[in-house]
C-alpha positions as CSV (number, residue, x, y, z in Angstrom):
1,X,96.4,36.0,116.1
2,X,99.4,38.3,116.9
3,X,98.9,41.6,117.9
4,X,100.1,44.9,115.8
5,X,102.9,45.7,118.3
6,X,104.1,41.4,117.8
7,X,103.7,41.8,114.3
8,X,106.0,45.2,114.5
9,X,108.8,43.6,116.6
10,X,108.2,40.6,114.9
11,X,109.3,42.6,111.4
12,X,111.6,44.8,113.0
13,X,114.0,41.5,113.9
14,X,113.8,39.7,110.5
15,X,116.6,40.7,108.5
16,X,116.1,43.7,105.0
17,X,116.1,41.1,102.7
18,X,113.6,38.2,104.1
19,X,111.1,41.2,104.8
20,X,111.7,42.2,101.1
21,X,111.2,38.7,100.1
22,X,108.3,38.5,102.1
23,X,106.7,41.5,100.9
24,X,107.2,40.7,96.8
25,X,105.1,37.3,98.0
26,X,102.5,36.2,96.2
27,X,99.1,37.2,98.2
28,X,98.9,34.2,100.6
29,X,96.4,33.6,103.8
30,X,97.6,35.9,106.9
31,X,98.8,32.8,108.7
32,X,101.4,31.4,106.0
33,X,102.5,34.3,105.4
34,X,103.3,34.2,109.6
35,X,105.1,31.0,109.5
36,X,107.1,31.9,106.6
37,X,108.2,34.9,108.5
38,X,109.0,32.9,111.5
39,X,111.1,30.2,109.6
40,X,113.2,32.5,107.5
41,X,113.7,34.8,110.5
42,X,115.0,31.8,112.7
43,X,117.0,30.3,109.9
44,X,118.5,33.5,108.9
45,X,119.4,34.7,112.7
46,X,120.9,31.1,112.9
47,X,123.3,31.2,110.0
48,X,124.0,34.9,111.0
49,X,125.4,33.4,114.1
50,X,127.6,31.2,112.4
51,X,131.5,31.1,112.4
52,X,132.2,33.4,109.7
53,X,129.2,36.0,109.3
54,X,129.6,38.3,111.8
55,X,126.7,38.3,113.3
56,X,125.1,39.6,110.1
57,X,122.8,37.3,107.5
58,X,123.9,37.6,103.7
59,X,122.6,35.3,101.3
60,X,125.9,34.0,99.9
61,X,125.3,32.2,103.4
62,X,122.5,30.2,102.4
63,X,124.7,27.2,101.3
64,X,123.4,23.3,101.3
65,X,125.7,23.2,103.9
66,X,124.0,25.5,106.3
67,X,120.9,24.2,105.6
68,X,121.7,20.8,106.1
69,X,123.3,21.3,109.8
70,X,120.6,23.3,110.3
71,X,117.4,20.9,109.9
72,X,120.1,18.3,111.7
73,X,120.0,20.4,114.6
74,X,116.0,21.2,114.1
75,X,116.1,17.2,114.4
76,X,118.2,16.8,117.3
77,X,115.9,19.5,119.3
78,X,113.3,16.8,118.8
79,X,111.6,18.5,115.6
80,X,109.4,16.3,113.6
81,X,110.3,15.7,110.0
82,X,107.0,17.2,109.0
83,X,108.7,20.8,110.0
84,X,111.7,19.5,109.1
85,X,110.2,19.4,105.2
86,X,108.3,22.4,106.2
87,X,111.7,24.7,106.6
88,X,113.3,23.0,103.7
89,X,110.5,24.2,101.6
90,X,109.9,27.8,102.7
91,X,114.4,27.8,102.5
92,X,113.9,26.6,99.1
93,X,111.2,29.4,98.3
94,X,113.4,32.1,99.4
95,X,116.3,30.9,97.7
96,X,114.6,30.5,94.7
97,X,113.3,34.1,94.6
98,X,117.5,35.4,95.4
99,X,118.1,33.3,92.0
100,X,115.7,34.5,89.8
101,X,114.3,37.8,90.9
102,X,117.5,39.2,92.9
103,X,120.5,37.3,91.0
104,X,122.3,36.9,94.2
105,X,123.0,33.3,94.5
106,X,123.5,30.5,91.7
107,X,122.4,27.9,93.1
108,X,119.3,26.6,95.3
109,X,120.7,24.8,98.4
110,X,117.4,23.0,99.1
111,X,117.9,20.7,96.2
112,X,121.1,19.3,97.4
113,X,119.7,18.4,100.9
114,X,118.1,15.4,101.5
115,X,115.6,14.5,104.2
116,X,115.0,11.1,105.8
117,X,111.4,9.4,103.9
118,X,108.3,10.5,105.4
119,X,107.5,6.7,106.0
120,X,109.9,6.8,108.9
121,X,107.7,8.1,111.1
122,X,105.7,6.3,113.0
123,X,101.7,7.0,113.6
124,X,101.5,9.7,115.8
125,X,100.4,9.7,119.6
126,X,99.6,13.1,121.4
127,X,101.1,13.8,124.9
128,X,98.6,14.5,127.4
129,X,100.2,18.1,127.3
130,X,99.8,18.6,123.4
131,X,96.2,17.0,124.1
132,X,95.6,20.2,126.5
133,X,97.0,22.8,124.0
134,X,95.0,21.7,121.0
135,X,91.6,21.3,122.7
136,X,92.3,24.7,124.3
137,X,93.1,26.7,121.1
138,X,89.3,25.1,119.5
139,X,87.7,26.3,122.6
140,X,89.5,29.8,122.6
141,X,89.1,30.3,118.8
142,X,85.3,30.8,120.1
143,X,83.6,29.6,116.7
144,X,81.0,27.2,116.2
145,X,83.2,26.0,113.0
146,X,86.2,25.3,114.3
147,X,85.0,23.7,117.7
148,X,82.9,21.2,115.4
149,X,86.2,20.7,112.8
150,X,88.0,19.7,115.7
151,X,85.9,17.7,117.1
152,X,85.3,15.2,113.9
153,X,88.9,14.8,114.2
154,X,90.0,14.6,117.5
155,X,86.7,12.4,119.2
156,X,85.7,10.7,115.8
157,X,88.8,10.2,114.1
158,X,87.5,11.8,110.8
159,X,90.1,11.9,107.9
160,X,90.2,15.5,106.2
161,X,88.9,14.1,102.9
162,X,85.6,12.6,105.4
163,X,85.3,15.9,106.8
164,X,85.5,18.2,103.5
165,X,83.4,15.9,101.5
166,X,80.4,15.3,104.3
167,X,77.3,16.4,103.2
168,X,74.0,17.6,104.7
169,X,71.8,13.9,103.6
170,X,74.8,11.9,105.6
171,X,74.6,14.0,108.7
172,X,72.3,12.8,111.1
173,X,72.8,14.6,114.1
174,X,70.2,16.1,116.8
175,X,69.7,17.2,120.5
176,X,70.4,13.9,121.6
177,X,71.7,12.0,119.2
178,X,73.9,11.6,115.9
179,X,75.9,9.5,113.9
180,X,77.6,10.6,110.2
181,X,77.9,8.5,106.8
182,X,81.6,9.1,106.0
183,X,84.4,7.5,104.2
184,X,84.8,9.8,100.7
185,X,88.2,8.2,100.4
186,X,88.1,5.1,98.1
187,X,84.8,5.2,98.0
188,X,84.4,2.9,100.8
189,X,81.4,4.6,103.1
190,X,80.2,3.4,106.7
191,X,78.3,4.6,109.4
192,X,79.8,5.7,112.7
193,X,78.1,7.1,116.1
194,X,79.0,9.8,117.2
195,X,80.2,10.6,121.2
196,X,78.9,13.8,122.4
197,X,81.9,15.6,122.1
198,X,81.5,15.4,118.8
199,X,78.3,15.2,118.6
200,X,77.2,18.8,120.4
201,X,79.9,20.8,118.7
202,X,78.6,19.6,115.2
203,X,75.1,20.3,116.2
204,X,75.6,23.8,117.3
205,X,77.3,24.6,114.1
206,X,74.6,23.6,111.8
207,X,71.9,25.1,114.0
208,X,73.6,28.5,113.8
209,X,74.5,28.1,109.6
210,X,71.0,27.4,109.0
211,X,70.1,30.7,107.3
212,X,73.2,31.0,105.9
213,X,72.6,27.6,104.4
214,X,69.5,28.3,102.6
215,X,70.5,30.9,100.9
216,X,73.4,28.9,99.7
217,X,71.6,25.7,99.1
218,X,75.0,24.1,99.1
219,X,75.1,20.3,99.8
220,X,78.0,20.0,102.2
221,X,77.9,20.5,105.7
222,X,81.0,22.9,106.2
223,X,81.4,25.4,103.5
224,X,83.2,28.2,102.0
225,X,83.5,31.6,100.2
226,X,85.4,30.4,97.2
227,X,84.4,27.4,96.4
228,X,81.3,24.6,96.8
229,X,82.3,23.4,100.0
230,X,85.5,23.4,102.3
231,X,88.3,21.6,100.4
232,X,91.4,19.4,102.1
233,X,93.7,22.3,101.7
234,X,90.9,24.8,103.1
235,X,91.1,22.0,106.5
236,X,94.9,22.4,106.4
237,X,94.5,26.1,106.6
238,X,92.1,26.0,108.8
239,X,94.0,24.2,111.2
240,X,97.7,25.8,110.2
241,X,95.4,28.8,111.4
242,X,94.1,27.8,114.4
243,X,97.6,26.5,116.0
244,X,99.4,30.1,115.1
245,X,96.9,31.6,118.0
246,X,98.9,29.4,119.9
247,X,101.0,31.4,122.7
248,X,104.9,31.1,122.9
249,X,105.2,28.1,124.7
250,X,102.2,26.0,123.3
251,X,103.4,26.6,119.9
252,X,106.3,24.7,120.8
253,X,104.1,21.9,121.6
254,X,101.7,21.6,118.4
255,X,103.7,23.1,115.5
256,X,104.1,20.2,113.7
257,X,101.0,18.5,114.8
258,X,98.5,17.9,111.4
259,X,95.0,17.3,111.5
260,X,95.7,13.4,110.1
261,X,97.6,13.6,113.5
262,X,94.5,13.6,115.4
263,X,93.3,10.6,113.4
264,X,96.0,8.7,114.7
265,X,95.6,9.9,118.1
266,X,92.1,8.6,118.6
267,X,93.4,5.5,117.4
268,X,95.8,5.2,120.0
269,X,93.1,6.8,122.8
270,X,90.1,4.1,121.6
271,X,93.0,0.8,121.7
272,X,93.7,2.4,125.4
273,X,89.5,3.1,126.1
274,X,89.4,-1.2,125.5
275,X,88.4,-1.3,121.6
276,X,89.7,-4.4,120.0
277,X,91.7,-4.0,116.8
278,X,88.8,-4.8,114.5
279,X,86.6,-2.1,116.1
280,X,89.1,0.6,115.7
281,X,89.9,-0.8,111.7
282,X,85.6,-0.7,111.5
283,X,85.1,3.0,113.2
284,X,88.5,4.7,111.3
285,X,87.7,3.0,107.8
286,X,90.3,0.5,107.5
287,X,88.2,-2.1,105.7
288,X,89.4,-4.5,102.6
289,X,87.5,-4.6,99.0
290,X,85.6,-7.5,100.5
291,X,84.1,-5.3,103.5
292,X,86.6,-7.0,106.0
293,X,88.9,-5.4,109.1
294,X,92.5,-4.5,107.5
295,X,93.5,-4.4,110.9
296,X,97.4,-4.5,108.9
297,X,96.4,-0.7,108.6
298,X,95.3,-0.7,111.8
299,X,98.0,-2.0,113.6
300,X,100.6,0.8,111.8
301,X,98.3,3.5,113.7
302,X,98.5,1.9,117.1
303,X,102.0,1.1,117.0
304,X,103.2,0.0,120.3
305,X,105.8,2.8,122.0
306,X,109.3,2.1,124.5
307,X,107.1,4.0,126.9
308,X,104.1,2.0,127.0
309,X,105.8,-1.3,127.1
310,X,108.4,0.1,130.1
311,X,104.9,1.4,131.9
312,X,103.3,-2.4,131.6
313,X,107.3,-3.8,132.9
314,X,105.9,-2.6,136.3
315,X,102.9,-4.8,136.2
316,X,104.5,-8.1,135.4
317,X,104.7,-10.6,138.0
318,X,106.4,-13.9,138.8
């Protein structure tokens, strides 16, 4: 997490009006509240330094056309569209408070801009580099909780919805061994081993939670304060939480990275360990009605890239 001094400079460079905006926010968890900060401070400094401002942000600037050129150029630095959507949201936010609670601009620009459909994109695979980053920031976070909510994603390929929903009775997991009943989503449940990178991080967690857990006699394995167990959008905190500890340049690395993304990563990691197709559709929970491989499903997560195909050019022979 920032320091005081960041946080200071941090606030001391975001123009009057976004910290005003900021500060007449609804009571939001420490690390939104950061990234909101961060993408109305770039956005605004941006348009500031636009023909015609003078190097000053006003918010008669904040036109669909600014907007627009500026997620093209977000795009053209090689941004993903998931932070792509995520700055035409927080824009459209803002805006929407200088309409109604500051009557300073008619209309909200982020309706008029369009983005490209999220179906677009294709399954993500990590770089080695991003790999490095992520598995850093769960060992540097130092908790028993996040180092075993990473690991269900990124060495077992968990979904969110398999994580949040896991409960005590389908957690089998020991000294030396463990394996998880999982698959919440569609109701469609199957066992899966567990390696011991996943299996040693989950472990630890529920040996230290055990007093907590009987005074709480909650069901689940990974709980919360406000509710019965961790929901999805408690994981997407979680994780939104995790990557602002991130320094400078790793940020730039794993901002738009999701926890689904690691999903799709071991995908791509267990195709390159060997598995065949129907193993991976088997372990990730791509199975029909009838209990079969929908290795269809599959196939979109391990989508071959230019890259892989240019590395396996050098092996052909004639």
């Amino acid at each position: 997490m920032p320091s005081d001094e960041t946080r200071k400079l941090s606030r001391e460079m975001t123009p009057a009006i976004v910290a005003e905006f900021l500060d007449a926010m609804p009571p939001r968890a420490a690390a939104t509240h950061i990234v909101y900060e961060r993408v109305l401070r770039q956005l605004t400094v941006w348009i500031a330094n636009r023909p015609g401002s003078d190097g000053e942000f006003a918010p008669r600037q904040l036109t669909a056309t600014a907007l627009s050129v500026y997620l093209d150029e977000l795009g053209a630095s090689g941004c993903s569209l998931n932070h792509r959507a995520r700055v035409k949201a927080i824009a459209g936010c803002f805006a929407r408070w200088l309409i109604e609670d500051k009557g300073v601009l008619s209309r909200n620009p982020a309706r008029q801009v369009a983005l490209p459909p999220q179906q677009q994109l294709a399954p993500r695979e990590l770089t080695p580099d991003q790999r490095y980053v992520l598995r850093n920031l769960a060992e540097r976070d130092g908790t028993t909780r996040s180092a075993a909510l990473f690991a269900l994603g990124y060495w077992a390929g968990c979904r969110v919805s398999d994580v949040a929903h896991l409960t005590m009775e389908n957690a089998h997991v020991g000294p030396k061994v463990g394996w998880l009943r999982v698959g919440y989503k569609g109701g469609k449940l199957r066992d899966i081993d567990l390696v011991n990178q996943a299996r040693q991080p989950l472990h630890r967690y529920l040996t230290e939670e055990r007093e907590e857990r009987r005074e709480t006699l909650s069901p689940y394995v990974f709980l919360s304060q406000r509710h019965e167990r961790l929901t999805e959008s408690g994981m997407h905190q979680w994780f939104r939480s995790l990557k602002e500890k991130a320094t400078r340049s790793e940020w730039g690395l794993v901002q738009d990275i999701t926890f689904h993304d690691l999903r799709h990563d071991f995908a791509h990691r267990a195709r390159a360990a060997g598995w065949s197709l129907e193993e991976v559709a088997y372990y990730l929970g791509h199975m029909t009605q009838r209990g079969m491989p929908a290795i269809q499903t599959t196939v979109r997560y391990t989508q071959v890239s230019r890259e892989q195909v240019k590395h396996k050019l050098r092996l052909l022979s004639g």
